[in-house]
MINUPA-621579 format. One record per residue (C-alpha): x, y, z. Coordinates in steps of 0.5 Angstrom, whole numbers, padded with zeros to 4 digits. Example, Ala and Ser with C-alpha at 12.3 -4.5 7.8 and 13.67 -1.06 7.14 Angstrom:
<nodes>
+-------+-------+-------+
|    xx |    yy |    zz |
+-------+-------+-------+
|  0025 | -0009 |  0016 |
|  0027 | -0002 |  0014 |
+-------+-------+-------+
</nodes>
This chain:
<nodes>
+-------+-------+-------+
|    xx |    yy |    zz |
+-------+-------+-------+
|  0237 |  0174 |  0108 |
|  0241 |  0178 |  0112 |
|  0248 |  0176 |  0113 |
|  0249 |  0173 |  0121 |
|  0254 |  0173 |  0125 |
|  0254 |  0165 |  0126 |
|  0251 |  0159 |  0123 |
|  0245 |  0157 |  0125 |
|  0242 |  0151 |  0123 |
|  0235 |  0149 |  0123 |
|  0233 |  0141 |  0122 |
|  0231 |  0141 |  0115 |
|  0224 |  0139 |  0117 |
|  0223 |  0146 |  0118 |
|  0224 |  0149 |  0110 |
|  0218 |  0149 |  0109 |
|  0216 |  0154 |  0115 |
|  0223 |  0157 |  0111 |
|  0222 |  0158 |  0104 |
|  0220 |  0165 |  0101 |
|  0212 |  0162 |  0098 |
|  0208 |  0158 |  0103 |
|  0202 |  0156 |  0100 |
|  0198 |  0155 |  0105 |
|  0195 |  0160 |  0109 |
|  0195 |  0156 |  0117 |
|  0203 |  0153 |  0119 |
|  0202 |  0148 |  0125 |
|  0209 |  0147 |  0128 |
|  0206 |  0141 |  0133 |
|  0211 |  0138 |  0138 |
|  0215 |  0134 |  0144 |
|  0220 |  0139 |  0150 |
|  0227 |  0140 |  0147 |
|  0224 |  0140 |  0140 |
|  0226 |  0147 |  0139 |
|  0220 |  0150 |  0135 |
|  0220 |  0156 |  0139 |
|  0226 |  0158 |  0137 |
|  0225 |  0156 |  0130 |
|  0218 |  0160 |  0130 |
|  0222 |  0166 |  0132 |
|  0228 |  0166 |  0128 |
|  0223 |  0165 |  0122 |
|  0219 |  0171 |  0125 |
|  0225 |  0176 |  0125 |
|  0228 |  0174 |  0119 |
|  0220 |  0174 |  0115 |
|  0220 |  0182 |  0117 |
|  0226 |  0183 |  0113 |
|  0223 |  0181 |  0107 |
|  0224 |  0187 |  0102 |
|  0218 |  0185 |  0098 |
|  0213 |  0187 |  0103 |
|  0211 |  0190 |  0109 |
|  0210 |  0185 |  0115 |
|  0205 |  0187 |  0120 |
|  0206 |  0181 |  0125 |
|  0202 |  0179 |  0131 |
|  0207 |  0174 |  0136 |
|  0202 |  0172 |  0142 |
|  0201 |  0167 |  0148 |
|  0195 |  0166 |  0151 |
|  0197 |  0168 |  0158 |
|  0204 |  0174 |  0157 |
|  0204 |  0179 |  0163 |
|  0210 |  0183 |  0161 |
|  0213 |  0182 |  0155 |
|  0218 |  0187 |  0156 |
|  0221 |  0181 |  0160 |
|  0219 |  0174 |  0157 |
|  0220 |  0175 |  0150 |
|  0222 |  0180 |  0148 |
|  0229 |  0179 |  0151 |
|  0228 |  0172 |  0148 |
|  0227 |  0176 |  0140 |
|  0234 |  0180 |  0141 |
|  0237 |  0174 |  0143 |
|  0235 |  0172 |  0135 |
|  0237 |  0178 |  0132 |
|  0244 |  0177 |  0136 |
|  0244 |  0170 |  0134 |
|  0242 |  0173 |  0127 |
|  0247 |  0179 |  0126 |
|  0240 |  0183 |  0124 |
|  0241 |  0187 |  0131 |
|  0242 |  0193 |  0128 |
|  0236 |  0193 |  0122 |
|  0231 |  0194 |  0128 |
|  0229 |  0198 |  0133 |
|  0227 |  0195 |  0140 |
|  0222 |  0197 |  0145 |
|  0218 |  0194 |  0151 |
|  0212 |  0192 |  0146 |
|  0214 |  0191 |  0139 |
|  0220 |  0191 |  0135 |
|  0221 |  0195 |  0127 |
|  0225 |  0194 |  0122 |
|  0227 |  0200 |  0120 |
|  0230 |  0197 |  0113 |
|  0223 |  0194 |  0111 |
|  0218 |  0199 |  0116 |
|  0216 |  0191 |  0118 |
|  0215 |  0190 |  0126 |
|  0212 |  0185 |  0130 |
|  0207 |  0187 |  0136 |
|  0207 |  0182 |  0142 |
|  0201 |  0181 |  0147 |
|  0197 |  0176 |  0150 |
|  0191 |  0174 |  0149 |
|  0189 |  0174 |  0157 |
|  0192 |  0179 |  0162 |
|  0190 |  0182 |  0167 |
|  0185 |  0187 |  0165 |
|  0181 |  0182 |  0160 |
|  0181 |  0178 |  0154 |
|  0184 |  0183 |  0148 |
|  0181 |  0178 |  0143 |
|  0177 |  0184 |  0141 |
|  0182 |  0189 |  0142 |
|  0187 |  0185 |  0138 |
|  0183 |  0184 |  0131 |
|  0183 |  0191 |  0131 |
|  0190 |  0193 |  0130 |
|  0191 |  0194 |  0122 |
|  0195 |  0191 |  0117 |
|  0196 |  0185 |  0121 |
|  0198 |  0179 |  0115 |
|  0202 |  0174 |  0121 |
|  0199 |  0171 |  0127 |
|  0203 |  0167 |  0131 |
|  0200 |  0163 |  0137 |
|  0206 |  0160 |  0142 |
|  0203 |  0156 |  0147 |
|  0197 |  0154 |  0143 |
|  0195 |  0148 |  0147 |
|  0192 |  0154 |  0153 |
|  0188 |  0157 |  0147 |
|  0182 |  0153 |  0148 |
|  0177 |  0157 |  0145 |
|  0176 |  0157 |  0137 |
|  0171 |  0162 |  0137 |
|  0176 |  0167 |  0140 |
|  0181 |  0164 |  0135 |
|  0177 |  0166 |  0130 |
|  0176 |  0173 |  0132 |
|  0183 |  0175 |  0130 |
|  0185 |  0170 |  0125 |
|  0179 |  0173 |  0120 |
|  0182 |  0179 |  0121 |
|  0188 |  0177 |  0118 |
|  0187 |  0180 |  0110 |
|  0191 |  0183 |  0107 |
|  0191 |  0185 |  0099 |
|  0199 |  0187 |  0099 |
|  0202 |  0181 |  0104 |
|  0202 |  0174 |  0104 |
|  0196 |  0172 |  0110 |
|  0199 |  0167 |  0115 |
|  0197 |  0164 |  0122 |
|  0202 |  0159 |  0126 |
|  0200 |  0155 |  0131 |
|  0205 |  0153 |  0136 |
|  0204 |  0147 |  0141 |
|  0205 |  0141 |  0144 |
|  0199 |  0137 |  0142 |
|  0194 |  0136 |  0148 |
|  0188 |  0132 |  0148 |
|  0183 |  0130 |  0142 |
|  0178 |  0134 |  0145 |
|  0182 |  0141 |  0143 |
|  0179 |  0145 |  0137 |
|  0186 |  0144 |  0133 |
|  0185 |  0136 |  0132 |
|  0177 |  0136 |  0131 |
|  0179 |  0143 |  0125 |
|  0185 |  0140 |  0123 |
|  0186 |  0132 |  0124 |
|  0180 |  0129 |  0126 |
|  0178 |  0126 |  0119 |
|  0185 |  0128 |  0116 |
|  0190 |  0125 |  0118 |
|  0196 |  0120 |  0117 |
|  0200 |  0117 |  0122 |
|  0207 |  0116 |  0123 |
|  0212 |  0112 |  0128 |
|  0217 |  0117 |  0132 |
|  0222 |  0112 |  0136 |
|  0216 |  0107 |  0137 |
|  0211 |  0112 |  0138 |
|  0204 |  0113 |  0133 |
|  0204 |  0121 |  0132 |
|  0199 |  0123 |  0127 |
|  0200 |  0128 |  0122 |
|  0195 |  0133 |  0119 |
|  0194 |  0132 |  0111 |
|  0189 |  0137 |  0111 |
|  0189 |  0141 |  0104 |
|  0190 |  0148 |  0108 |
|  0195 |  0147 |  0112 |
|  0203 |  0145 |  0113 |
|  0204 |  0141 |  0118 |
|  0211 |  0140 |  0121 |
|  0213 |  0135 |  0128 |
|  0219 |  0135 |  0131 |
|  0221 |  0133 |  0137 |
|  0228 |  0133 |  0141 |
|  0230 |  0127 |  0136 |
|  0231 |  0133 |  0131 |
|  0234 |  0137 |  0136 |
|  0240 |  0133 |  0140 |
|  0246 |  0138 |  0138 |
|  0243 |  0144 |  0142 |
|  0240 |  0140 |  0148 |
|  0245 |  0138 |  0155 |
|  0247 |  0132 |  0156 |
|  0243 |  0132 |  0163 |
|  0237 |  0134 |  0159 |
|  0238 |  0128 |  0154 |
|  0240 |  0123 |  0161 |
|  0232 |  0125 |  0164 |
|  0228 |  0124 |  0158 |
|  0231 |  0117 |  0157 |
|  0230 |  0115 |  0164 |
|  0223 |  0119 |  0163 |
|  0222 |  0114 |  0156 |
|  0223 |  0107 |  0161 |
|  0220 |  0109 |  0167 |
|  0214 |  0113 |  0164 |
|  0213 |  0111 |  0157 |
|  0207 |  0115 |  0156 |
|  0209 |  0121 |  0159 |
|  0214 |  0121 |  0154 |
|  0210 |  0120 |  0149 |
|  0206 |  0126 |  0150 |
|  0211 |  0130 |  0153 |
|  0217 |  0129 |  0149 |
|  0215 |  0125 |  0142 |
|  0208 |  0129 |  0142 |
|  0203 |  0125 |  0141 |
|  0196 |  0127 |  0142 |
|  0193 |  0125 |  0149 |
|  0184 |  0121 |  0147 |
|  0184 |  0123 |  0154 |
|  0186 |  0128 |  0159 |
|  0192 |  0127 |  0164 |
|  0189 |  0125 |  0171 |
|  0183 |  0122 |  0170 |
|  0180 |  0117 |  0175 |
|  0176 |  0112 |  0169 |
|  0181 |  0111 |  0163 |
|  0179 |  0104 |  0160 |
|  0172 |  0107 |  0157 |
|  0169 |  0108 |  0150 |
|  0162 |  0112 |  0146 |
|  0158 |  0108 |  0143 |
|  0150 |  0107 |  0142 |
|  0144 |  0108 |  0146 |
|  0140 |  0102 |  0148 |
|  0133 |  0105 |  0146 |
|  0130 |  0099 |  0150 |
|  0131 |  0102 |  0156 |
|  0127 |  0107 |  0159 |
|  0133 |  0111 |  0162 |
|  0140 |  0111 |  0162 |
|  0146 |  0112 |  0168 |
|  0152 |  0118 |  0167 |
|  0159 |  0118 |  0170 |
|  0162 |  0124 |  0170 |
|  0169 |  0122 |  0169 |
|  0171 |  0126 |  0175 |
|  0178 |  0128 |  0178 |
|  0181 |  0125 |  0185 |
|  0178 |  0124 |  0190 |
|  0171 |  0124 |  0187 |
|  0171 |  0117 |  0182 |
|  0164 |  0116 |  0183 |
|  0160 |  0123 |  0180 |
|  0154 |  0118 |  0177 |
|  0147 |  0121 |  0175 |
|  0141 |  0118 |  0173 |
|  0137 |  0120 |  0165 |
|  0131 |  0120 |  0163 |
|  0126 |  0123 |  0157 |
|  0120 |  0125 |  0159 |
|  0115 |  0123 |  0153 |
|  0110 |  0129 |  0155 |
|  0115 |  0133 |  0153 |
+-------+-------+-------+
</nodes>
């Protein structure tokens, strides 16, 4: 690693995304507001692309990016400041090259004003990392798929990262990565599952990990947040998993079996305010 101006310390949950081998091909940085994921995620990227071993192409994508010229691209030279790698790299209003490494990183959301990209976006070459910010707004596996199976190459090491802060259970990533493989861990009285999946390395922080970085004030509203709202701040700050979406009328309801011996069942569409009562009668016709 390039020498930097400064120190800059990341919290030792984050050495796996750190080292020099990552031996599984999805890295999933899951977590709470404050826990600095994002900054960890981009520092990682910048460093990656100045690995002399292999040439990096990387893909670094939000769902929704209007400009990158103005969101994140001036967040990347805060890093390469940060980093003191600023005069390895060359800037421009889409990407940003390694002129030591040939390496670049190309930035793109996946929906702007002219369309979903998905398909445009499979189709750049030698793409062997793929980053996704914001993953809890990527609500579509099969788009998701479209450019993770294009990240194949012979000569670089493939990776997928998957930033978020966890949503509901409905989301793709819990039914791919955690539904049936999963361990639960206690973060300051929360339940918070981890995912044990075999191709998958899991890291969860939360703002906890993070205090050196964050202001006083910050720290004085999470815990007035954690008396008067403990379940906001279990979602929202420790990152726990939500069964069901925020808002909903009908929270105390579970699946079960259908009783066969009745000729019809009722529906209730679990609806939003001011619609609670969207209810709708089923039954089969034999005939058919």
């Amino acid at each position: 690693m390039t020498a930097t101006t400064q120190p800059i310390l990341f919290h030792t949950k984050y050495r796996p995304l750190f080292r020099r081998k990552i031996n599984t091909r999805y890295l999933l940085i899951t977590g709470g507001r404050g826990s600095g994921k994002s900054f960890a995620v981009a520092s990682w990227a910048c460093i990656n692309s100045t690995e002399p071993a292999y040439k990096q192409r990387t893909l670094y994508t939000r769902y929704t990016l209007t400009s990158a010229q103005i969101s994140i691209i001036p967040e990347f030279e805060e890093k390469l400041d940060l980093l003191g790698v600023r005069p390895l790299f060359d800037v421009t209003a889409k990407e940003i090259v390694c002129r030591h490494t040939g390496s670049d990183i190309i930035f793109s959301g996946i929906k702007t004003s002219s369309g979903n990209q998905t398909a445009r976006l499979k189709s750049i070459p030698g793409l062997n990392v793929f980053i996704i910010e914001e993953a809890e707004e990527f609500l579509s596996e099969s788009d998701f798929d479209v450019i993770n199976l294009s990240i194949r190459q012979l000569e670089a090491p493939n990776l997928v990262v998957i930033v978020m802060n966890p949503p509901t259970s409905e989301h793709w990533v819990w039914g791919r990565w955690f539904e049936y493989s999963h361990k639960m861990k206690c973060i300051d009285g929360v339940q918070v599952p981890i995912s044990t999946h075999p191709d998958v390395t899991h890291i969860h922080t939360t703002y906890l990990d993070n205090r050196r970085n964050l202001p006083e004030s910050y720290l004085l509203e999470i815990a007035s947040l954690k008396e008067n709202n403990p379940d906001k701040y279990a979602h929202q700050i420790i990152g726990a998993w939500r069964t069901q979406a925020e808002g909903v009328i009908f929270e105390n309801w579970q699946e079960g079996e259908f009783d066969e011996s009745l000729p019809y069942a009722y529906g209730l569409d679990f609806g939003y305010f001011p619609d609670p009562t969207a209810l709708v009668q089923v039954a089969v016709d034999e005939k058919r």
